[in-house]
LUMFILO-138159 format. One record per atom (N, C-alpha, C): residue number from 1; residue in one letter; atom name; x, y, z. Coordinates in nm, 2 decimals. Each point is the difference from the previous one (the first is absolute). Last residue first. Layout:
> NUM | a | CA | X | Y | Z
...
This chain:
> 153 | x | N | 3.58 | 14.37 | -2.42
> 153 | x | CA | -0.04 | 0.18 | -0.08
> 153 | x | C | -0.15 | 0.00 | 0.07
> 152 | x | N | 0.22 | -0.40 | 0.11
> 152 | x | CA | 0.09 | 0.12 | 0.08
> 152 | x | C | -0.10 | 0.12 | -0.05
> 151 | x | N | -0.04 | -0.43 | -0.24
> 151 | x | CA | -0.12 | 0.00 | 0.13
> 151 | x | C | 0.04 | 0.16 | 0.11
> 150 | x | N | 0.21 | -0.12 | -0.45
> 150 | x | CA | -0.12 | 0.05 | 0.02
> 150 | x | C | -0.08 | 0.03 | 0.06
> 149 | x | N | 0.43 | -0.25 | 0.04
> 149 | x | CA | -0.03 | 0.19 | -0.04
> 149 | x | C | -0.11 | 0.05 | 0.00
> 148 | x | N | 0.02 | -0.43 | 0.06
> 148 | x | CA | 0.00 | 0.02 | 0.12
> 148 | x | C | 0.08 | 0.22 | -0.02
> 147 | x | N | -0.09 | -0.34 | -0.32
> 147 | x | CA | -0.10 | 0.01 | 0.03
> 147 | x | C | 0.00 | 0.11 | 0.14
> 146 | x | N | 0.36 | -0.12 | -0.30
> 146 | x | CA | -0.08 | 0.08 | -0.03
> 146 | x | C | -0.18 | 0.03 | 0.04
> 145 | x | N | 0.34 | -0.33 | 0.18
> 145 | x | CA | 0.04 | 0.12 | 0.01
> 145 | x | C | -0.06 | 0.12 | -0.03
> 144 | x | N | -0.12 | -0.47 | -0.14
> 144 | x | CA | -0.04 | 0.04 | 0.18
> 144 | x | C | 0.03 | 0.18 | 0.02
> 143 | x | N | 0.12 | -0.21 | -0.47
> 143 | x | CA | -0.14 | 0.06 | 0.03
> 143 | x | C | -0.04 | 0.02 | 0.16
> 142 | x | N | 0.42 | -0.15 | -0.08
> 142 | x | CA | -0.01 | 0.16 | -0.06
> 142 | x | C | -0.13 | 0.00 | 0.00
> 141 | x | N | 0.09 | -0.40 | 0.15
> 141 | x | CA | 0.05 | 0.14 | 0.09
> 141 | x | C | 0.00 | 0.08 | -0.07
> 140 | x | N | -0.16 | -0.33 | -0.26
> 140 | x | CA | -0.07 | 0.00 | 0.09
> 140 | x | C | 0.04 | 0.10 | 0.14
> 139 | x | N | 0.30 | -0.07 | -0.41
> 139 | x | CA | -0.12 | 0.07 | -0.01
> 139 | x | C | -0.12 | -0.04 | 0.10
> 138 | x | N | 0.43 | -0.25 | 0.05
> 138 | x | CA | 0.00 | 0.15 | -0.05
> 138 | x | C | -0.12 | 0.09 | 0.04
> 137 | x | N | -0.05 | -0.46 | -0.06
> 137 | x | CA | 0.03 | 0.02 | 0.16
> 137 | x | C | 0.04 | 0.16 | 0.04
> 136 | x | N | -0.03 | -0.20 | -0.45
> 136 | x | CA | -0.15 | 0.03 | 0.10
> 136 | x | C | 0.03 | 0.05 | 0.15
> 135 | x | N | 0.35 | -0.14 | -0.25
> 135 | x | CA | -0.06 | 0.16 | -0.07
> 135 | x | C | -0.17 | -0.01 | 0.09
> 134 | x | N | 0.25 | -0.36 | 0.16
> 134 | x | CA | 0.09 | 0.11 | -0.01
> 134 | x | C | -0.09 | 0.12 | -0.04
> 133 | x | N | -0.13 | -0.44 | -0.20
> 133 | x | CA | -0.04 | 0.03 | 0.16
> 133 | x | C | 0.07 | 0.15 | 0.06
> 132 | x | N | 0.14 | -0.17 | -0.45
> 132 | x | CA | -0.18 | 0.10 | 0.01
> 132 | x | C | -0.04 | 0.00 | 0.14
> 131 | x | N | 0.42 | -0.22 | -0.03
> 131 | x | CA | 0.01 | 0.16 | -0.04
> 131 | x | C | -0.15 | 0.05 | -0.01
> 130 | x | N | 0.10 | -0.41 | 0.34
> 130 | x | CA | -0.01 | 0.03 | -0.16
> 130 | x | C | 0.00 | 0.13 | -0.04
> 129 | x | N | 0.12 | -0.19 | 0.51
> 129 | x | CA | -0.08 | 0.00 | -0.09
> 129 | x | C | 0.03 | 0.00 | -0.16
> 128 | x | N | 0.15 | -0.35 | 0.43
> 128 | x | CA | 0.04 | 0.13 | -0.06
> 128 | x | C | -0.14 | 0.10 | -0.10
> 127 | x | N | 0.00 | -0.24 | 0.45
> 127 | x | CA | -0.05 | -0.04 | -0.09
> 127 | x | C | 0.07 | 0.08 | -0.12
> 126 | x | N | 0.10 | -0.14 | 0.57
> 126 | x | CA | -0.10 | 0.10 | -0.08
> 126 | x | C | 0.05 | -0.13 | -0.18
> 125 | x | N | 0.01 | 0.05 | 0.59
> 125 | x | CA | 0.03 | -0.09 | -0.11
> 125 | x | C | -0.06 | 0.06 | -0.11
> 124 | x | N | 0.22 | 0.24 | 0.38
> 124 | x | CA | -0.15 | -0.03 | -0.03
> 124 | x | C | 0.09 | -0.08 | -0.09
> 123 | x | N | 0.14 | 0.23 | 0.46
> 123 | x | CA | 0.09 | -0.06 | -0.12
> 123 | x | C | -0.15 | -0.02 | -0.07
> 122 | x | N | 0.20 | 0.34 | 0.44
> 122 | x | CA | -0.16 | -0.05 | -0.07
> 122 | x | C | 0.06 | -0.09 | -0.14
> 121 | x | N | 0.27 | 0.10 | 0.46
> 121 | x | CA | 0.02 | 0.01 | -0.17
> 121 | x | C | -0.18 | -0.06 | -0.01
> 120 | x | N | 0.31 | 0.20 | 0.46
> 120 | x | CA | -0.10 | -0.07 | -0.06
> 120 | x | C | -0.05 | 0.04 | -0.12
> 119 | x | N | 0.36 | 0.11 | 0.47
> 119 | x | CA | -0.01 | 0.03 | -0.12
> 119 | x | C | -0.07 | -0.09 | -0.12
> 118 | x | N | -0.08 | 0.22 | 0.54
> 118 | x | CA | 0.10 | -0.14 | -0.08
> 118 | x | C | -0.03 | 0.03 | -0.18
> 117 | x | N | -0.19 | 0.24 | 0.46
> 117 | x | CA | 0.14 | 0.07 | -0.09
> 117 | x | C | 0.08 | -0.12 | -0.06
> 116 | x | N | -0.46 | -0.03 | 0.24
> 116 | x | CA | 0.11 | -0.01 | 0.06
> 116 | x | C | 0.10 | 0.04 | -0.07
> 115 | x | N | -0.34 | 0.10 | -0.20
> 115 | x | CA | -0.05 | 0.06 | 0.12
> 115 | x | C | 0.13 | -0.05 | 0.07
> 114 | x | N | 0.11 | -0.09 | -0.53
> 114 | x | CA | -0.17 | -0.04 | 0.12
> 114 | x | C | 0.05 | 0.12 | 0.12
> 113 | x | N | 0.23 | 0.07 | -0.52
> 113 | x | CA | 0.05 | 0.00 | 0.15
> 113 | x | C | -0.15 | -0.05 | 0.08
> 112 | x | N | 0.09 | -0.08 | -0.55
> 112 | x | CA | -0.02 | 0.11 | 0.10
> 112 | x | C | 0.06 | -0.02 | 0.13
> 111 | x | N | -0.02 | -0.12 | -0.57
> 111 | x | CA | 0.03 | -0.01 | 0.11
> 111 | x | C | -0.01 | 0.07 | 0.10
> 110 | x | N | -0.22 | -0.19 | -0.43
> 110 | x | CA | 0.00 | 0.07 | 0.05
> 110 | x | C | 0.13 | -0.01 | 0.10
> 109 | x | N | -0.13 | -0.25 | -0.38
> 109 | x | CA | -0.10 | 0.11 | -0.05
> 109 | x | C | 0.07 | 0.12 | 0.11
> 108 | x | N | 0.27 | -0.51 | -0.24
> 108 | x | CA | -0.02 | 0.12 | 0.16
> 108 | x | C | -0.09 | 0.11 | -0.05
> 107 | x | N | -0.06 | -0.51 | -0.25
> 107 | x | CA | 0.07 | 0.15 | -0.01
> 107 | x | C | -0.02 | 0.06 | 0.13
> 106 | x | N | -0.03 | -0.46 | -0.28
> 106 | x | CA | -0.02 | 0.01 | 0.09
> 106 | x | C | 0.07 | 0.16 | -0.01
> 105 | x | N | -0.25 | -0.33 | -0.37
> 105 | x | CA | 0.14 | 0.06 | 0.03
> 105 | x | C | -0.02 | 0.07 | 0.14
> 104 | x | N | -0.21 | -0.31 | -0.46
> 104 | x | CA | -0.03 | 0.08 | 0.12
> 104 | x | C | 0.12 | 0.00 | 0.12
> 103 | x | N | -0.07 | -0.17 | -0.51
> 103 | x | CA | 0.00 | 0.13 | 0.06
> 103 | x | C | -0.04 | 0.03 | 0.15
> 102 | x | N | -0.06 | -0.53 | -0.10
> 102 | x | CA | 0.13 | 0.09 | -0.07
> 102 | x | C | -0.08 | 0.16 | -0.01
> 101 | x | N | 0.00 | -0.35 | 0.40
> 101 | x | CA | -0.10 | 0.00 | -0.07
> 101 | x | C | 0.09 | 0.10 | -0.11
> 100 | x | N | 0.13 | -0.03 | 0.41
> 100 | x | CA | 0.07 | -0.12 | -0.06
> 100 | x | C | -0.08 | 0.03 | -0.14
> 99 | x | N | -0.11 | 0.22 | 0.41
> 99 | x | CA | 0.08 | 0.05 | -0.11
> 99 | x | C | 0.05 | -0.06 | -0.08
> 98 | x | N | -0.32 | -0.13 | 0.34
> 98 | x | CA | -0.04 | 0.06 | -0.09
> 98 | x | C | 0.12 | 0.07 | -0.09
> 97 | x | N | 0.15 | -0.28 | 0.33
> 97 | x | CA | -0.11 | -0.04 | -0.10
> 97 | x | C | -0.06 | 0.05 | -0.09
> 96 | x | N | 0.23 | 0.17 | 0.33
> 96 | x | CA | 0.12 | -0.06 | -0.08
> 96 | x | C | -0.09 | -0.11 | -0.10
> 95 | x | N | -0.24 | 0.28 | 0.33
> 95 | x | CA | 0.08 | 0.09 | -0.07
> 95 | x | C | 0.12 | -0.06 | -0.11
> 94 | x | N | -0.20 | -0.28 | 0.36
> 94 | x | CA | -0.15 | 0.07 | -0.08
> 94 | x | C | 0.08 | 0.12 | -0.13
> 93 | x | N | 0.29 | -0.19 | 0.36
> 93 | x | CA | -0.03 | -0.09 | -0.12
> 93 | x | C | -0.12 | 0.01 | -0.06
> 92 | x | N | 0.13 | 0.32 | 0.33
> 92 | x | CA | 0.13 | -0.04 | -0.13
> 92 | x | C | -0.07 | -0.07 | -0.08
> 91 | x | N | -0.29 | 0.08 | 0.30
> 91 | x | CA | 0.02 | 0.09 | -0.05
> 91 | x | C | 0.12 | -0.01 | -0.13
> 90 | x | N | -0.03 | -0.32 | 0.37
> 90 | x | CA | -0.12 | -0.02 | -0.07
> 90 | x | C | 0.00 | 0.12 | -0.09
> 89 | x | N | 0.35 | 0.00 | 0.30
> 89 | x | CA | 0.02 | -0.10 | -0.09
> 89 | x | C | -0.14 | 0.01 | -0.06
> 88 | x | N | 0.14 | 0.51 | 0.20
> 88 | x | CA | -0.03 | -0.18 | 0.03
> 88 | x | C | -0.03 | -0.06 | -0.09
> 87 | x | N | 0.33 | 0.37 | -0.08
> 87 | x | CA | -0.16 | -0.03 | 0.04
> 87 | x | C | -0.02 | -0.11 | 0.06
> 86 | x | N | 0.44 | 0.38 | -0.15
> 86 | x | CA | -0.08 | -0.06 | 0.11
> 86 | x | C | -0.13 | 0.01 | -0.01
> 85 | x | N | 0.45 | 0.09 | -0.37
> 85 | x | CA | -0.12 | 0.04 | 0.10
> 85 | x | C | -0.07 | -0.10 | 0.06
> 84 | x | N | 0.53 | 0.14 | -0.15
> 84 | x | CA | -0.11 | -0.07 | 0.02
> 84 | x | C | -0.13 | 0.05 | 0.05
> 83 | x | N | 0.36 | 0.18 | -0.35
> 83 | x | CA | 0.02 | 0.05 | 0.11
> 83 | x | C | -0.15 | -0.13 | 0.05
> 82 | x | N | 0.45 | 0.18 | -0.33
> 82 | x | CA | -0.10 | -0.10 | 0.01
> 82 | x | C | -0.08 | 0.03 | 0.12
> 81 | x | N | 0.33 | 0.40 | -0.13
> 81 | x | CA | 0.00 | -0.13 | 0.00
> 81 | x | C | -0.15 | -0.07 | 0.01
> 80 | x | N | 0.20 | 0.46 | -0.09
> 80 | x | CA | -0.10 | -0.05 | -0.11
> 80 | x | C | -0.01 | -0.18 | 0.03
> 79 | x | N | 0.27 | 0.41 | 0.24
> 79 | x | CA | -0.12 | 0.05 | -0.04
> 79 | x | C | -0.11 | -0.14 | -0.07
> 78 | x | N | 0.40 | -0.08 | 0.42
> 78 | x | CA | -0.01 | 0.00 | -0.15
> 78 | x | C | -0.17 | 0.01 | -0.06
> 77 | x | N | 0.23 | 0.13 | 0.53
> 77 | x | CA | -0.03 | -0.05 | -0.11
> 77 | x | C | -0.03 | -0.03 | -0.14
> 76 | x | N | 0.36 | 0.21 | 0.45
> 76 | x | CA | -0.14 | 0.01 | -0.12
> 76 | x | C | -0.02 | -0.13 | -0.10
> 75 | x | N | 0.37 | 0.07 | 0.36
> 75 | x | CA | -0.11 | -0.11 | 0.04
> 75 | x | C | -0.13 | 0.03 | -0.10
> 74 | x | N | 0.35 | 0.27 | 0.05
> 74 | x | CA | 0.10 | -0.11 | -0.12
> 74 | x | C | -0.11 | -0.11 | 0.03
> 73 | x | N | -0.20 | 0.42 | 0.19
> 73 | x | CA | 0.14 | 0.01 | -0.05
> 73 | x | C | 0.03 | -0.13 | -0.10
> 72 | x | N | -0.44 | 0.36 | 0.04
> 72 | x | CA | 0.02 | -0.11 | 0.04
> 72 | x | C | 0.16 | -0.03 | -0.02
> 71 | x | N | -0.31 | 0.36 | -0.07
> 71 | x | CA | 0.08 | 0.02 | 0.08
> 71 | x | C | 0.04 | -0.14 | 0.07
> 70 | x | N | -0.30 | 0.06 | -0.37
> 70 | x | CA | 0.07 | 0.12 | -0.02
> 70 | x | C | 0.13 | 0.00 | 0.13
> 69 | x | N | -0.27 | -0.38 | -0.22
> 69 | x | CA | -0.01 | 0.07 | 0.10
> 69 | x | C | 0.09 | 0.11 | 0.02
> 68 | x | N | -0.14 | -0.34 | -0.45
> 68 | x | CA | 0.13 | 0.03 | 0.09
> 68 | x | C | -0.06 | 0.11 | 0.11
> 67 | x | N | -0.39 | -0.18 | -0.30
> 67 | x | CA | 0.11 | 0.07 | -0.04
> 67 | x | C | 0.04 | 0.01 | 0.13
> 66 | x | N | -0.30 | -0.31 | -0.23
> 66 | x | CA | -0.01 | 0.04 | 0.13
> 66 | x | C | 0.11 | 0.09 | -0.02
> 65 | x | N | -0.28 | -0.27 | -0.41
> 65 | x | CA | 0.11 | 0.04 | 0.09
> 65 | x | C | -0.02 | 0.13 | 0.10
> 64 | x | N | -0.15 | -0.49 | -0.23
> 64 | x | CA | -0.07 | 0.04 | 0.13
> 64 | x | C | 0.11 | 0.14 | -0.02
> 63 | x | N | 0.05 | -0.40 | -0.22
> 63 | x | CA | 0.00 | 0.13 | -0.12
> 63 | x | C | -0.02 | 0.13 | 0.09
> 62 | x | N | -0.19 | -0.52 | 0.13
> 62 | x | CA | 0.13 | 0.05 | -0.11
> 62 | x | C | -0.06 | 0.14 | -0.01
> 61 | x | N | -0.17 | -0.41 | 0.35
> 61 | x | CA | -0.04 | 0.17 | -0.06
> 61 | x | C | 0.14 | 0.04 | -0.03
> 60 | x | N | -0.18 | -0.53 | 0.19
> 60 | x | CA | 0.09 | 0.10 | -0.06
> 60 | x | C | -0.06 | 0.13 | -0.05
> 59 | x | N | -0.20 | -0.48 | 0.25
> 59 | x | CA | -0.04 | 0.08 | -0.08
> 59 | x | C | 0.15 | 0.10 | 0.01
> 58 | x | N | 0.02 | -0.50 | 0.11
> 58 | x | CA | -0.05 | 0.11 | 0.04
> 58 | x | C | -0.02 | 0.14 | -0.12
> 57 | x | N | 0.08 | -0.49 | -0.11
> 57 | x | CA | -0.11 | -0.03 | 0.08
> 57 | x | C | -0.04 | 0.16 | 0.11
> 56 | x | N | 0.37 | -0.13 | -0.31
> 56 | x | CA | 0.02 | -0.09 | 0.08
> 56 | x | C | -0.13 | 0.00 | 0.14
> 55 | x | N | -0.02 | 0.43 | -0.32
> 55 | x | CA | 0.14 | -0.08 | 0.03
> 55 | x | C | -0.04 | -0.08 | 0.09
> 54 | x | N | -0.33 | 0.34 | -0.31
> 54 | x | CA | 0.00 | -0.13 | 0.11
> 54 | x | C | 0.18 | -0.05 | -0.02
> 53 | x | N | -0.10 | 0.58 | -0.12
> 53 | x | CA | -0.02 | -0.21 | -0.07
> 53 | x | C | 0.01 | -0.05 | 0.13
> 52 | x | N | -0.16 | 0.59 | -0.11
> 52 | x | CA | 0.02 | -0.15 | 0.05
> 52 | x | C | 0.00 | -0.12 | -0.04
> 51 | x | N | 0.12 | 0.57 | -0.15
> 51 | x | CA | -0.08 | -0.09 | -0.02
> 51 | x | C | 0.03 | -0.15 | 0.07
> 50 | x | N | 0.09 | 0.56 | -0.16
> 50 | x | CA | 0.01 | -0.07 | 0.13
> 50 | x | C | -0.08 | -0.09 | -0.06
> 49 | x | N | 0.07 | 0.43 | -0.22
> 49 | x | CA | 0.06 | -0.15 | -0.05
> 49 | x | C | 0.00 | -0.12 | 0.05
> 48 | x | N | -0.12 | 0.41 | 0.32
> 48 | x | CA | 0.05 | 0.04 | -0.19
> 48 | x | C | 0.03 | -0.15 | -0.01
> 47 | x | N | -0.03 | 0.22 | 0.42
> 47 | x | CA | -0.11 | -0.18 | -0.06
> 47 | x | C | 0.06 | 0.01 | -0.13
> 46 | x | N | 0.25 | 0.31 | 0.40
> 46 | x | CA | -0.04 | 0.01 | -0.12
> 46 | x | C | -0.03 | -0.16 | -0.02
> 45 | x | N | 0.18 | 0.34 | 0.44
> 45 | x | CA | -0.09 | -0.15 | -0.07
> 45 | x | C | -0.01 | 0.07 | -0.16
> 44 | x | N | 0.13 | 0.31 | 0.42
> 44 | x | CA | 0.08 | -0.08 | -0.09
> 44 | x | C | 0.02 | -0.14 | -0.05
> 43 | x | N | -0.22 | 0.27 | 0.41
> 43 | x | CA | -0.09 | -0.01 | -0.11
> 43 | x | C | 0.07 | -0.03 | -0.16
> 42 | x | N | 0.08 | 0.02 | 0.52
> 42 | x | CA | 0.05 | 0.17 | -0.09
> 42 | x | C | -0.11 | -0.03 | -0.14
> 41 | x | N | -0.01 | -0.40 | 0.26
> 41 | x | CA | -0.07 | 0.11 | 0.08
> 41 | x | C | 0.06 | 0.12 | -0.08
> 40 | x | N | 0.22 | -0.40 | -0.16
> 40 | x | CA | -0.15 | -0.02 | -0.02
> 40 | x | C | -0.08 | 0.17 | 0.02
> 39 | x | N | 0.44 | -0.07 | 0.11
> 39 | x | CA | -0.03 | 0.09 | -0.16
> 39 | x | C | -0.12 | -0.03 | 0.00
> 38 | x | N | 0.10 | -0.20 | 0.43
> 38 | x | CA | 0.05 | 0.12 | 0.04
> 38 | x | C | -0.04 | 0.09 | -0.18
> 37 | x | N | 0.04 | -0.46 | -0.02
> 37 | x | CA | -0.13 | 0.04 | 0.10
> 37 | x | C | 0.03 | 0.16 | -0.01
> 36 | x | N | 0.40 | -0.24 | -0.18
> 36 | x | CA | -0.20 | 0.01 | -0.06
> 36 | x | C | -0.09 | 0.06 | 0.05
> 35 | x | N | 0.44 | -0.14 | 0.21
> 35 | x | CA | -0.02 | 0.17 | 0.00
> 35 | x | C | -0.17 | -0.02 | -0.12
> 34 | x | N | 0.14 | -0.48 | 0.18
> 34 | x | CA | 0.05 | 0.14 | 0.01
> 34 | x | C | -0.02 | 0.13 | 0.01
> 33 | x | N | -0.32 | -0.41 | -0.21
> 33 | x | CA | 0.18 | 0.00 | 0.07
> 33 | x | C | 0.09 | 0.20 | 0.02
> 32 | x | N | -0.55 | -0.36 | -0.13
> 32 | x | CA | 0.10 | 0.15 | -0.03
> 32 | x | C | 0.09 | -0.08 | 0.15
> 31 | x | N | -0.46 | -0.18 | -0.24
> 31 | x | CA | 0.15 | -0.07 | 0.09
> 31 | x | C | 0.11 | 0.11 | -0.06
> 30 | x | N | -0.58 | -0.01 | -0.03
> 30 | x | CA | 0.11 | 0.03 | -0.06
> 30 | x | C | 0.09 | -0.05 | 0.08
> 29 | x | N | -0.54 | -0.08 | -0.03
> 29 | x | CA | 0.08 | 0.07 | 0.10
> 29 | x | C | 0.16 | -0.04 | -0.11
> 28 | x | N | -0.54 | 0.05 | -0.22
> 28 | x | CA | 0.14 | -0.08 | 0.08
> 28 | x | C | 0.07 | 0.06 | 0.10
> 27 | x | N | -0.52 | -0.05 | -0.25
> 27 | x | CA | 0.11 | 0.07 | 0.10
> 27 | x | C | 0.10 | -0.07 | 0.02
> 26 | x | N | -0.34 | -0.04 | -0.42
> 26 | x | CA | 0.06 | -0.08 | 0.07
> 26 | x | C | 0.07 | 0.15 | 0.09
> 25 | x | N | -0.36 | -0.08 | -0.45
> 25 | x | CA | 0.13 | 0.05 | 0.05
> 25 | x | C | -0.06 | -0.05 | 0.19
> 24 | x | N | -0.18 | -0.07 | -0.57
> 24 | x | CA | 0.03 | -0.08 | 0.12
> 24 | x | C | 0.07 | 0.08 | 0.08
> 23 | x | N | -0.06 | 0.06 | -0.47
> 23 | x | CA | -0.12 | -0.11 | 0.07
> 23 | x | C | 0.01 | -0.02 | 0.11
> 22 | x | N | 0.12 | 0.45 | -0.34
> 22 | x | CA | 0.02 | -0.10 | 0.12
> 22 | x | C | -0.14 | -0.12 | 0.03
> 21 | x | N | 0.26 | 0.24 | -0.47
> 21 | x | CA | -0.08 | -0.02 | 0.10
> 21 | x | C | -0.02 | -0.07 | 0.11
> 20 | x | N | 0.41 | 0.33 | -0.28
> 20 | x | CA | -0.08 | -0.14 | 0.10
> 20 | x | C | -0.16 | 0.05 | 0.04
> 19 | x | N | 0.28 | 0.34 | -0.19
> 19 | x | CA | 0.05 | -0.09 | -0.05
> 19 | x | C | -0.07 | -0.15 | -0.03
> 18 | x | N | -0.11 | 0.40 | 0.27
> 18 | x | CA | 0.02 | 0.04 | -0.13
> 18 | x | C | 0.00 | -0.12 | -0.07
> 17 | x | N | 0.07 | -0.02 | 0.46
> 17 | x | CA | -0.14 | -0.02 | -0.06
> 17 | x | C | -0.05 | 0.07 | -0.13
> 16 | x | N | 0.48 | 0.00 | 0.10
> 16 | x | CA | -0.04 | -0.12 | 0.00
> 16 | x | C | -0.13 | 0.01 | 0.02
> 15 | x | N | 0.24 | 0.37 | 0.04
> 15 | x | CA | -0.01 | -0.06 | -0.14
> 15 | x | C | -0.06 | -0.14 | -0.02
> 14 | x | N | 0.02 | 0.24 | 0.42
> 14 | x | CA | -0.09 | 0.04 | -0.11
> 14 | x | C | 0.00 | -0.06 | -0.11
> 13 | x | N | 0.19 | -0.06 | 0.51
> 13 | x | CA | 0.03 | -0.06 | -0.14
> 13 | x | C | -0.05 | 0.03 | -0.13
> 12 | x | N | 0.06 | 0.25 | 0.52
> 12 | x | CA | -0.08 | -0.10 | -0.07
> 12 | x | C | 0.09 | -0.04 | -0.12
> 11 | x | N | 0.02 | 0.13 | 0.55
> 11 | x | CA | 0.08 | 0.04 | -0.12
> 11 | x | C | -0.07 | -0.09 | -0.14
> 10 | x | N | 0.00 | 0.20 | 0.52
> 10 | x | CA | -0.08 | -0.04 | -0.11
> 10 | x | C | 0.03 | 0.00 | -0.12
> 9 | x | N | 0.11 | 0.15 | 0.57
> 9 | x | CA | 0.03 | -0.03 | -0.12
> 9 | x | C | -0.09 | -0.11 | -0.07
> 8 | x | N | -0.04 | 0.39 | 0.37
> 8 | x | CA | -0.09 | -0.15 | -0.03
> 8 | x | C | 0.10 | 0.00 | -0.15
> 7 | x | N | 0.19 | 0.26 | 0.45
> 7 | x | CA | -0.07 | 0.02 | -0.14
> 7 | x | C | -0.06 | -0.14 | -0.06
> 6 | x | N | 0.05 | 0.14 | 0.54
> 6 | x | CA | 0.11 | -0.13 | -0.10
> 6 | x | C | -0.12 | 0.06 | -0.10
> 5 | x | N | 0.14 | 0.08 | 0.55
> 5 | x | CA | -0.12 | 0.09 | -0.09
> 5 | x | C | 0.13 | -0.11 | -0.14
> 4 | x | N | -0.03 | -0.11 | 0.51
> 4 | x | CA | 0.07 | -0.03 | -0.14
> 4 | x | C | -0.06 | 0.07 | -0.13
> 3 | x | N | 0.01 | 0.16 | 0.57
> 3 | x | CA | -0.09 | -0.08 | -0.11
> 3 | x | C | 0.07 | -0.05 | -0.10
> 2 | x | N | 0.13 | 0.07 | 0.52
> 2 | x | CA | 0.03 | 0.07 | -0.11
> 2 | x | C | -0.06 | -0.09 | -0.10
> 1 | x | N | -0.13 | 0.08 | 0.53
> 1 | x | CA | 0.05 | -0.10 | -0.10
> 1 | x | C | 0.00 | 0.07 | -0.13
């Protein structure tokens, strides 16, 4: 029997725990059409700018972009459309509560591929920070960094 040997895709959002503090994160599952899946696995994702609203009660992910399939015909998909994610009702409405509250904002941190090869968004409810947050946030990896030179020599 022939194996499925499969690269672990991982794709992060860095700028957003830069950005965001998180209070909260959530597994979703995604609603892909098409050739998607297929740029998921090459690894042609980008979170950049990515960010989730409540529509009519489901959760949405804007900005998501997925780039065109290199070998797809007139059935390719569009890089930057809307795209739904999948939770259960108790979860939505735990997550549509807490954002109502003013700064707090729902964001994609991760996306990856599970064990069965389906495509799943880590989303957090987060916090924006403050520029002194930021510079601390700075300087606490440059002092990790410079610790961890020192621990080498």
């Amino acid at each position: 029997m022939k194996e499925k040997v499969q690269k672990a895709i991982n794709i992060k959002n860095k700028k957003a725990s830069f950005d965001y503090e998180f209070i909260d994160t959530y597994t979703a599952g995604i609603v892909l059409v098409g050739t998607e899946i297929k740029s998921i696995r090459l690894g042609k994702v980008s979170l950049v700018d990515t960010f989730c609203y409540f529509h009519k009660g489901e959760l949405w992910v804007k900005n998501m972009y997925i780039s065109e399939y290199f070998y797809g015909s007139y059935n390719n998909h569009l890089a930057r459309r809307e795209r739904k994610l999948l939770l259960n009702k108790k979860e939505l409405k735990k997550i549509e509560e807490t954002s109502k509250a003013p700064g707090i904002t729902i964001v994609p941190t991760r996306l990856f591929l599970n064990d069965r090869g389906l495509a799943k968004v880590v989303i957090a409810v987060a916090k924006g920070k403050k520029q002194y947050d930021k510079r601390a946030s700075i300087k606490e990896r440059d002092d990790r960094r410079e610790m961890d030179r020192a621990m080498k020599r």
